[in-house]
ROTIKE-136489 format. One record per atom (N, C-alpha, C): x, y, z. Coordinates in steps of 0.2 Angstrom, whole numbers, plus 2048, in hexadecimal, padded with zeros to 3 digits. Each point is the difference from the previous one (the first is absolute). Layout:
XYZ/...
***
This chain:
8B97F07CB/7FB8047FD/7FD805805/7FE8057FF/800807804/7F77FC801/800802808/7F87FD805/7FB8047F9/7FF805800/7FB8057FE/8007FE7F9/8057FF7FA/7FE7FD7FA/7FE7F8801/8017FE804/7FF7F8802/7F8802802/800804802/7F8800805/7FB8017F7/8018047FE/7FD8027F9/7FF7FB7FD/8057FB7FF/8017FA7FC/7F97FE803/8027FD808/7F97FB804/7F98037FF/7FF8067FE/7F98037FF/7FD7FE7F9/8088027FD/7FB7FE7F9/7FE7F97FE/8057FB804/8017F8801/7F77FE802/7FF804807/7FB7FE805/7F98027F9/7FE8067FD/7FD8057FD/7FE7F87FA/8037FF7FC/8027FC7FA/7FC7F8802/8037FD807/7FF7FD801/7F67FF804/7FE804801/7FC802802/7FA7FF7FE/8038037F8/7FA8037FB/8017FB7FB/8027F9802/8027FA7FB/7FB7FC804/7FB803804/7F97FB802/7FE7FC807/8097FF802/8027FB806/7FC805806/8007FB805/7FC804805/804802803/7FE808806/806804802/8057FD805/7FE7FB804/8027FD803/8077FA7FE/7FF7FD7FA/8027FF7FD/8068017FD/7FD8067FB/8078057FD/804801804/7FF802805/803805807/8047FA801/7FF7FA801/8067FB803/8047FE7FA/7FE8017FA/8057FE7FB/8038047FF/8008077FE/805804801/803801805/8007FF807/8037FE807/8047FD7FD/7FE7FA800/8057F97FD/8058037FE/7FD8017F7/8068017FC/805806801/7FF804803/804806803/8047FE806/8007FB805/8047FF802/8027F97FD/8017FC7FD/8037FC7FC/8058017FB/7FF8087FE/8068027FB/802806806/800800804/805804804/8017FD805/7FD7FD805/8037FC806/8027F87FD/7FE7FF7FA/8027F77FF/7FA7FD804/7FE7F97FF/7FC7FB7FF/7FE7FD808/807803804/800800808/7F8803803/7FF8057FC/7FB806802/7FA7FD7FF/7FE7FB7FE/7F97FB7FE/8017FE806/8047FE805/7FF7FC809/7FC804802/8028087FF/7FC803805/7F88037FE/7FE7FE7FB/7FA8047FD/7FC7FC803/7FE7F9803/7F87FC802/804804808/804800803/801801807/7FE809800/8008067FB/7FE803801/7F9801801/7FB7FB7FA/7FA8017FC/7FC7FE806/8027FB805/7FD7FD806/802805807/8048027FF/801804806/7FE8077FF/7FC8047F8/7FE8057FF/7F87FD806/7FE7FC7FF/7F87FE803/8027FE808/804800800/803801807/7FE804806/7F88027FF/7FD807803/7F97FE804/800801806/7FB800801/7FA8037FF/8018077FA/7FC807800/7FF7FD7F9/8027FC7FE/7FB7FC7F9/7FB7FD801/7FE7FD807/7F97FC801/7FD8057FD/800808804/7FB8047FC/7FA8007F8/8077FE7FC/7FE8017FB/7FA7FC7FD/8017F8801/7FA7FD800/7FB7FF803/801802805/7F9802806/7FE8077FD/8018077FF/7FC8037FC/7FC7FE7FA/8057FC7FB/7FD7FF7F9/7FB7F9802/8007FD804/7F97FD801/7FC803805/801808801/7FB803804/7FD8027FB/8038037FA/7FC8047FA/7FD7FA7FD/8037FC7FF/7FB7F87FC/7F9800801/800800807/7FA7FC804/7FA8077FD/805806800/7FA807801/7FF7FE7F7/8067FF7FC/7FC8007F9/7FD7FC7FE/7FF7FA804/7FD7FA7FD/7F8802803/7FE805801/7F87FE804/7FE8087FC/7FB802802/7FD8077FF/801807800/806800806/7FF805804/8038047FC/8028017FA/8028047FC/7FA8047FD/7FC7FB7FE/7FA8067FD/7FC800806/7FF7FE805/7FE802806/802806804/806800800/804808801/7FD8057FB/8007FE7F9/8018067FA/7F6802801/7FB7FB802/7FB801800/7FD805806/8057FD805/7FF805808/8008097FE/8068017FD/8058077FF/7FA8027FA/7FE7FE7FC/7FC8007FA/7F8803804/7FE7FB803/7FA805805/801806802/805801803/802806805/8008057FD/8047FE7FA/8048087FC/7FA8017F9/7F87FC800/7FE8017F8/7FF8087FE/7FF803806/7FE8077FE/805805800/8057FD800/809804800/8018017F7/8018067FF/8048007F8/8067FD7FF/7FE7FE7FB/8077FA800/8017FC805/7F97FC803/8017FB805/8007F97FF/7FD7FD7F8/8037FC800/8067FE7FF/8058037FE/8088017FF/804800806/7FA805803/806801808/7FE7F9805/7F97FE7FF/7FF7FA805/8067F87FC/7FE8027FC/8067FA7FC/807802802/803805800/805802803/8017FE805/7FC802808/8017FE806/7FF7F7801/7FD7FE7FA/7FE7F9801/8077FD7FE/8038027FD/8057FE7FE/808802805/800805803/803801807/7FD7FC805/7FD7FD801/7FD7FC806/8027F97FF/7FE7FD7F8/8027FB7FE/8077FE801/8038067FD/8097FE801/7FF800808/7FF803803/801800807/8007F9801/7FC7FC7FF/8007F9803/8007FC7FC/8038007F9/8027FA7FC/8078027FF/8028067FE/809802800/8027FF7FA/7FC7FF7FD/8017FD7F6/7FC8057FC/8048037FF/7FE8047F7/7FB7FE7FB/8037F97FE/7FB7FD7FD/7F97FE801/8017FD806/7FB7FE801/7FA808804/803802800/7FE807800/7FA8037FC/8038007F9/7FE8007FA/7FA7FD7FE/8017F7803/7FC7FC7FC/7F9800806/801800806/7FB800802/7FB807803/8038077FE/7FB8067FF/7FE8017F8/8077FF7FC/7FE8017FB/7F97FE7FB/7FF7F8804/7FA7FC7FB/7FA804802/800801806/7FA805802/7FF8077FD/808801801/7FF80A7FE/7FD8007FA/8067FE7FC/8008027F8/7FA7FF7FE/7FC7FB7FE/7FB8027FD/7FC803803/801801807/7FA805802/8008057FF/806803800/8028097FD/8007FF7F8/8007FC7FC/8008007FB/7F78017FD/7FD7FB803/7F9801802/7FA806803/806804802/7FC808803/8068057FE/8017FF7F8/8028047FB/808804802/8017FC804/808801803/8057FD7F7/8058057FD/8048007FC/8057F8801/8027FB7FB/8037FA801/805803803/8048037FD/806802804/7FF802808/7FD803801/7FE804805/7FF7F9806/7FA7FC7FF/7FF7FA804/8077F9800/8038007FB/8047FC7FF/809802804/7FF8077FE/807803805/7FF7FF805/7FC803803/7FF802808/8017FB803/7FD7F97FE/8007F8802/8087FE7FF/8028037FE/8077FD7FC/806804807/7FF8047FE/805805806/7FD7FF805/7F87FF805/8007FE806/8027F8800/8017FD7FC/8027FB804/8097FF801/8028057FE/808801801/800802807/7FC802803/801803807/8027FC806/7FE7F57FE/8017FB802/8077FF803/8068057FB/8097FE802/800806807/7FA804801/805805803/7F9801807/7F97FD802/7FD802804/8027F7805/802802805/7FF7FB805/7FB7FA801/8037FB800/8057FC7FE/8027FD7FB/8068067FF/8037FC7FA/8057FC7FD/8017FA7FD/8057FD7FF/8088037FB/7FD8047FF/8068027FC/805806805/7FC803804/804803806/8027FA808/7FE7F87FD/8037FE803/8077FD7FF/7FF8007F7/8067FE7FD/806804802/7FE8097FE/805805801/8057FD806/7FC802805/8017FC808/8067FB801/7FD7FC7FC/8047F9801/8088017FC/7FD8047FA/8088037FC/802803803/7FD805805/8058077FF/8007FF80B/8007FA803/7FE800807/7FE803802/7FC8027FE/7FD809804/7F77FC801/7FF803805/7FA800807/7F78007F9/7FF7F9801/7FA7FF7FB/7FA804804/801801806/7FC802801/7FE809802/8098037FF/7FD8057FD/7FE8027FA/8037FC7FB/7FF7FE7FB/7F78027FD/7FE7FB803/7F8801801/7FE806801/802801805/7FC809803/8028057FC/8078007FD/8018057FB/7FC8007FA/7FC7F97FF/7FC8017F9/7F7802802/7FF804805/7FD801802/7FD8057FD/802807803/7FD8077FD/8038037FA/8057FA7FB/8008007FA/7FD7FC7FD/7FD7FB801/7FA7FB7FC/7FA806802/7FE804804/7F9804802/8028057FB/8068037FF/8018057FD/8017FE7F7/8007FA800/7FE7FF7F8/7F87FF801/7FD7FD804/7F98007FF/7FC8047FE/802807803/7FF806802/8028047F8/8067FF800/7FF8037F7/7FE7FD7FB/7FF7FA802/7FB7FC7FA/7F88027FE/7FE801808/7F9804802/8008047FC/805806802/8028057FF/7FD8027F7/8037FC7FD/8008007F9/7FA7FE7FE/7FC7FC800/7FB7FA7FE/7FA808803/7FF802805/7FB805803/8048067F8/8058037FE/8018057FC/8017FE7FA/7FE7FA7FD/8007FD7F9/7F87FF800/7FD7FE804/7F98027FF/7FD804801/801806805/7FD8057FF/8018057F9/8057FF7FD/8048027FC/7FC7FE7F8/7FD7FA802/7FD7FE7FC/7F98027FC/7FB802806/7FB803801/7F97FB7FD/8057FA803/7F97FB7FC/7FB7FE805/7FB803800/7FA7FF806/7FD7F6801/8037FD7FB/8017F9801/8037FE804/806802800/804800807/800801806/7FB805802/7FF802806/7F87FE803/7FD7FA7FD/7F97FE803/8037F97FF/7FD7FD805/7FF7F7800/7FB800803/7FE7F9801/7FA7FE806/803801807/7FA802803/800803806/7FE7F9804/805801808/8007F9805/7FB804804/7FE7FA807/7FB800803/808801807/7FE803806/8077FE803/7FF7F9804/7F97FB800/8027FA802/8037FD7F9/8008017F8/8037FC7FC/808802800/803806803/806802803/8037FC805/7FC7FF805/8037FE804/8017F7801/7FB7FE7FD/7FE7F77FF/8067FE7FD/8038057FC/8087FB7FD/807800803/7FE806806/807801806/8027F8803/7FA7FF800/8037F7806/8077FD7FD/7FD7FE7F9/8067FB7FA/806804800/7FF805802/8098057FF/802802805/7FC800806/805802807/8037FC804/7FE7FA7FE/8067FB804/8067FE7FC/8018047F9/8078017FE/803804803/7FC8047FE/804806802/802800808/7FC7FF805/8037FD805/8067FC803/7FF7FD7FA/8067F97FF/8078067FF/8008037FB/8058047FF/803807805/7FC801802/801805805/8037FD807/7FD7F9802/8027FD804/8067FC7FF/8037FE7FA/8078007FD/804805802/8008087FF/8018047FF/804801809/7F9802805/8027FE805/8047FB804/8007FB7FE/8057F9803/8058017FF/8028047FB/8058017FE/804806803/7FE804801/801807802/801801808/7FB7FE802/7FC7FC806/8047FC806/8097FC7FC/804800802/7FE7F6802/7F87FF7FB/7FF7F9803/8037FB7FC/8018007FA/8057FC7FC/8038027FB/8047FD7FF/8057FF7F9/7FB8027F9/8038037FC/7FA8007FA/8007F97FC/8047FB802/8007FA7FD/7FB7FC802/7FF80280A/7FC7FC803/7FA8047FE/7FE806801/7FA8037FD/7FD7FF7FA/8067FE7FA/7FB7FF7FA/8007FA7FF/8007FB805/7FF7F8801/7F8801803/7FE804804/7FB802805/7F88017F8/8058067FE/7FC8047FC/7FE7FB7F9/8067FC801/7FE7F97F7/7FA7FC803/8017FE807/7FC7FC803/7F7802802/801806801/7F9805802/7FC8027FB/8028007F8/8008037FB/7FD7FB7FC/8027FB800/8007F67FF/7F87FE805/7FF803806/7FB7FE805/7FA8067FC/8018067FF/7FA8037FF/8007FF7F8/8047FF7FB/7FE7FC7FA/7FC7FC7FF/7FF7F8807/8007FC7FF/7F7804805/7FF803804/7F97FF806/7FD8067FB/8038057FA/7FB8077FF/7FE7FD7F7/8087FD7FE/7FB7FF7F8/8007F77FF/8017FC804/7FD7FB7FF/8077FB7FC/806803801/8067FC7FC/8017FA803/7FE7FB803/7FF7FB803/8047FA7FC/7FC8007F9/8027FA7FE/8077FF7FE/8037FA801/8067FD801/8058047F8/7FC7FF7FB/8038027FA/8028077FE/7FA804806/8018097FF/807801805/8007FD806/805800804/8087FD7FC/7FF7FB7FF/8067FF7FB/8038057F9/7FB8027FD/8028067FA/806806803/7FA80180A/805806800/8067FF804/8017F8804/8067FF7FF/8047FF7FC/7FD7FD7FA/8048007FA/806806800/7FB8057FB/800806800/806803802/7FD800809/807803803/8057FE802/8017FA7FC/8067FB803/8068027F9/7FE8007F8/8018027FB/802806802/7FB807801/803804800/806804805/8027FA805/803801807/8067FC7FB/8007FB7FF/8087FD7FD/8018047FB/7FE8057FD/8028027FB/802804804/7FE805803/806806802/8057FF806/7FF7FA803/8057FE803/8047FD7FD/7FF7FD7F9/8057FF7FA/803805802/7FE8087FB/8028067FF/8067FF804/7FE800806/802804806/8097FD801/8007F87FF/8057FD802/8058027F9/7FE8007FC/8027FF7F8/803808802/7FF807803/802805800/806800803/7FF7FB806/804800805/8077FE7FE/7FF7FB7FB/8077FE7FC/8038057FA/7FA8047FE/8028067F9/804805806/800800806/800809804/8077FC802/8007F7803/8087FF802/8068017F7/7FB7FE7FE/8068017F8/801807800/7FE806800/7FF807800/806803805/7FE7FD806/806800804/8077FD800/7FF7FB7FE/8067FC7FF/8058027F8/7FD8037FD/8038037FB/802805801/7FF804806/7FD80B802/8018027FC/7F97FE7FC/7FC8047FD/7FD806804/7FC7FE807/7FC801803/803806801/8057FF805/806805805/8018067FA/8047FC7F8/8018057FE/7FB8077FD/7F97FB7FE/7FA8077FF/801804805/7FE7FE805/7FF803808/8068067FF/8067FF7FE/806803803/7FF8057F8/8007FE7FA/8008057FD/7FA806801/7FA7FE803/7FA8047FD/804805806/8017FE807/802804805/8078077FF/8057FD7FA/8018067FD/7FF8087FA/7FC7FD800/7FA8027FA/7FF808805/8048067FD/7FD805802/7F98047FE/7FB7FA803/7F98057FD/7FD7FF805/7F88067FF/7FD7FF807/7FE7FB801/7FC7FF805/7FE7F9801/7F87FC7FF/7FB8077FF/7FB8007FC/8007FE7F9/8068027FB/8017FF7FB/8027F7800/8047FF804/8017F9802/7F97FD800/7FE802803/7F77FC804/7FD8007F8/7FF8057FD/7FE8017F9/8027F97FB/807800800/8027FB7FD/7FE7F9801/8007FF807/7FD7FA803/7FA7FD7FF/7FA8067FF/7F97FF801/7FE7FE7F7/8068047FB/8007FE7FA/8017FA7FE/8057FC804/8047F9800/7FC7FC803/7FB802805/7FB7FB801/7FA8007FB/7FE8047FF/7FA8017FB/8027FD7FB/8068007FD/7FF7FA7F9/8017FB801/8027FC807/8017FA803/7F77FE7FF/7FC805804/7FA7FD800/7FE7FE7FC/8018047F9/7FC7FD7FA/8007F97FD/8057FE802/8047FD800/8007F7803/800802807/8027FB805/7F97FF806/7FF7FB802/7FC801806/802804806/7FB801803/804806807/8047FB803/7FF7FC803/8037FA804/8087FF7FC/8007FE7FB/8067FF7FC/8058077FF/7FC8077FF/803805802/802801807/7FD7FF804/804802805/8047FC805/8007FB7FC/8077FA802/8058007FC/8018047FB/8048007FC/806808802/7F98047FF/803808802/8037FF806/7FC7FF804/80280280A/805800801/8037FB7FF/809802801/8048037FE/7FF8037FA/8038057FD/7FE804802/7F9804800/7FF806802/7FF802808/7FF7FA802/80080280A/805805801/8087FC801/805804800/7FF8087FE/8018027F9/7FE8047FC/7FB805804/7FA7FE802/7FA804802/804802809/8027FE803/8007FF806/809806800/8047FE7FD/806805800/7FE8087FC/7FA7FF7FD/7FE8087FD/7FC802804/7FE7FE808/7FE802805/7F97FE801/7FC7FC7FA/7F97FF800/7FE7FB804/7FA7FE803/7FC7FC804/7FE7F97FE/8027FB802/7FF7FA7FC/7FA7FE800/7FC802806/7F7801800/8008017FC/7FF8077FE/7FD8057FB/8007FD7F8/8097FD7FE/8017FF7FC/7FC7FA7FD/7FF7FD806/7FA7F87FE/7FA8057FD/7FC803802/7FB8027FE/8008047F8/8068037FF/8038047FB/7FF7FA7FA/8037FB803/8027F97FA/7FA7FF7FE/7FA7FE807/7FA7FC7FE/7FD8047FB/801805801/7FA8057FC/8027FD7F9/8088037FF/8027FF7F6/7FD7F8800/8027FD803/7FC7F8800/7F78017FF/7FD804802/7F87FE800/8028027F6/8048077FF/7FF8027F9/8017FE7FA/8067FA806/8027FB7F9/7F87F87FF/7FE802806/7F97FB7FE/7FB8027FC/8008067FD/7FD8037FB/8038037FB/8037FE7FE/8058027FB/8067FA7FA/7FF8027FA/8017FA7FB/806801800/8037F97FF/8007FB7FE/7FB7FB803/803800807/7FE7F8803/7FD805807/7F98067FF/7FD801804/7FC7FC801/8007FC806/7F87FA803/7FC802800/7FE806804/7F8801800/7FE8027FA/8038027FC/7FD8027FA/7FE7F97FD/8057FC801/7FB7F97FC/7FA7FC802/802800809/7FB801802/7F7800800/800808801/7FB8057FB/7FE7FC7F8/8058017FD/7FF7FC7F8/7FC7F9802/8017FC804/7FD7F9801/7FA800802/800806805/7F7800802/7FB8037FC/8038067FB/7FE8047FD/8027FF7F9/7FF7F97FD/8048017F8/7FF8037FB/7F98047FF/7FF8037FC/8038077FF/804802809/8028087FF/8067FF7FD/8038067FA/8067FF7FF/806801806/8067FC7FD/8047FE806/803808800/8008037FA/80380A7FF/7FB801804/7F9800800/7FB803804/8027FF807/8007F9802/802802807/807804802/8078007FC/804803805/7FE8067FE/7FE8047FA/7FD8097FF/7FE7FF807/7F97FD802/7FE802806/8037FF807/8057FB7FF/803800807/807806800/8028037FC/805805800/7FE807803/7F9803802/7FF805804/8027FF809/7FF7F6802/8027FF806/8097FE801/8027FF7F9/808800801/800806800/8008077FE/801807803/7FE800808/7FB7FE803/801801806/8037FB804/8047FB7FF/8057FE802/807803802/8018037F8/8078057FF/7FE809807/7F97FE800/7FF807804/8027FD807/7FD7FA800/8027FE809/8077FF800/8077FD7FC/806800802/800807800/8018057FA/802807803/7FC803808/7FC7FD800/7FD80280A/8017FD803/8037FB800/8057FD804/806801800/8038037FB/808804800/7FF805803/7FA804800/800806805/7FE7FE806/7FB7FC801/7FF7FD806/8017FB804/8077FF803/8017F77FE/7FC7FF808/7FF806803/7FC7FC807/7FA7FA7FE/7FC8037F9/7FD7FC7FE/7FD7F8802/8097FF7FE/8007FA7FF/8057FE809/802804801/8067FD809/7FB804806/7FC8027FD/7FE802808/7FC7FD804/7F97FB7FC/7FF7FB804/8047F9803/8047FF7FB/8067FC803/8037FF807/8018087FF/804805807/7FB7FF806/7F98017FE/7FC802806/7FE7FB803/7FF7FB7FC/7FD7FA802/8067FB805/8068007FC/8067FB801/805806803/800805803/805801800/8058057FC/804804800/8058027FD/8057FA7FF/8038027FC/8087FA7FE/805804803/8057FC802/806802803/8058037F8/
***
């Protein structure tokens, strides 16, 4: 059978099986299976556990659960609306300032949780009905929570540009810095908007709050800057040349874990346990994903499926823009779709080759991915934060919230196109920090 109608067949196989309820991890090995058992024969079940164990086979997966029990410990205590309360001081006499301090609280947040959802759940209980409460529109206070907490896949550290990484063997750690002055530059259009949807508004509601004292400004800095600390000191260990990011975010889970336990009092043995819980759940699950990909990507190749995409897109006389176009649409309906993690263990091997022979940056490209990924986080079918949002807020409609999160999916499609024209964007702190690549 011709690779390329074989490979159709596997999508619609994979697609089918997917949407039949089974977990991705799951699907993903039974389709494996069955595709190599009607074309390799029953031999090819030897080698699928010798894969599925040797995909973990990594020491750059410690990572993984050492961040998501870094973000645990921070969602499990205050420091979420302890942040969103701080920024809230700051900015009450900013137009459109409860929206923008929600906003930044919610780039902070991901900053040191790295989870979207949990992003959502620990600003948003606080935002929402406070902007709802000072006459801020449901849509309006329900979006804005909904799309800052998508910021969590793409601002440092994030586990899903650890995943890339480990798919695609490319440097987690420039990975990181590449999601830097594009996580600022969505912040920044987010701002952007929220300050010109209010002013636009002309609602004098929205532009008074209660006024702070600067000692009731400053009195809430203490509870937030030993995170923030925490993270920036991350940041540096890392860059800094002083360890591995696996051995840093063992540092960071453990530091994170200590000022949990000395700032908001998470001591008792039953709180400690939840977020080990937690993170133990949410760490075997993607490193399910992960090994389960590993056997979908050897079936892919082992039928060259892989080799033949690769080889046909490559003779495709079109420009390569047009290419990237098509790619960015392929992933966009993936997100709606798929979780980011399970997209880009799925994609990555098809598309790396592909992105890298039409001359583009594998950097760059991760950021490119993450973004259609934040939009598939808000976006139906199986958009999370939009349900999210719905659980904290069950009285706004679930239509209301994504109306209001659709002004921040525009400024996402505005940041890929500024990054198609700017890709330094995204490779220049990489470069300056680490190095040019050979």
């Amino acid at each position: 059978m011709d690779p390329l109608i074989l490979g159709a067949i596997v999508a619609v196989a994979t697609i089918l099986v997917l949407f039949s309820g089974v977990s991705v991890a799951l699907g993903l090995l039974i389709v494996s299976g069955g595709f190599l058992v009607i074309f390799d024969g029953m031999r090819s079940l030897e080698l699928m556990p010798e894969i599925l164990f040797g995909k973990l086979d990594n020491f750059a997966l410690l990572s993984i659960p050492m961040f998501i029990i870094m973000g645990a410990s921070i969602s499990s205590t205050r420091a979420g609306a302890d942040l969103y309360e701080a920024l809230e001081r700051w900015l009450t006499r900013v137009p459109g300032g409860l929206v923008i301090s929600n906003l930044g609280a919610c780039a902070l947040f991901a900053a040191m949780s790295g989870s979207s959802p949990a992003t959502c759940a620990a600003i948003g209980k606080m935002g929402i009905p406070e902007m709802r409460k000072r006459g801020y529109p449901d849509g309006v206070a329900a979006g804005s929570i909904a799309a800052g907490g998508t910021l969590g896949i793409l601002i440092p550290p994030s586990v899903t540009m650890i995943v890339y990484g480990i798919a695609t063997e490319t440097s987690i750690g420039r990975l990181f810095l590449a999601g830097v002055l594009p996580g600022l530059l969505l912040v920044g259009l987010f701002m952007a908007w929220s300050l010109y949807s209010t002013w636009k508004s002309g609602d004098t509601n929205l532009l008074s709050a209660r006024s702070y004292t600067w000692k009731e400004r400053f009195e809430v800095l203490p509870r937030v800057v030993p995170f923030l600390a925490i993270i920036l000191g991350v940041l540096y260990a890392m860059y800094g040349g002083i360890a591995t990011p696996s051995e840093t975010a063992a540092v960071g889970a453990l530091l994170c874990l200590i000022i949990a336990i000395a700032i908001y009092k998470l001591w008792h043995p039953r709180d400690l346990w939840v977020v080990l819980r937690d993170s133990t759940k949410e760490s075997v699950m993607i490193l399910f994903i992960i090994a389960a990909a590993g056997v979908f990507s050897y079936m892919l190749s082992s039928l060259y499926i892989t080799q033949s995409i690769a080889e046909w897109i490559g003779t495709l006389d079109v420009n390569r823009w047009v290419l990237m176009g098509a790619v960015n649409v392929f992933l966009l309906i993936a997100g709606f779709f798929l979780p980011p993690v399970a997209v880009i263990l799925m994609a990555a091997p098809i598309l790396l080759p592909i992105i890298i022979t039409a001359g583009f940056d594998p950097i760059w490209f991760a950021v490119i991915l993450t973004i259609n990924m934040e939009i598939g986080l808000i976006s139906p079918p199986v958009g999370l934060n939009l349900y999210v949002i719905s659980g904290i807020a069950p009285d706004i409609q679930l239509k209301t919230i994504l109306l209001g999160s659709l002004p921040f999916v525009a400024c996402m499609v505005v940041a890929i196109v500024l990054l198609c024209l700017f890709p330094g964007l995204a490779t220049w702190l990489p470069d300056a920090i680490m190095g040019a690549r050979q």
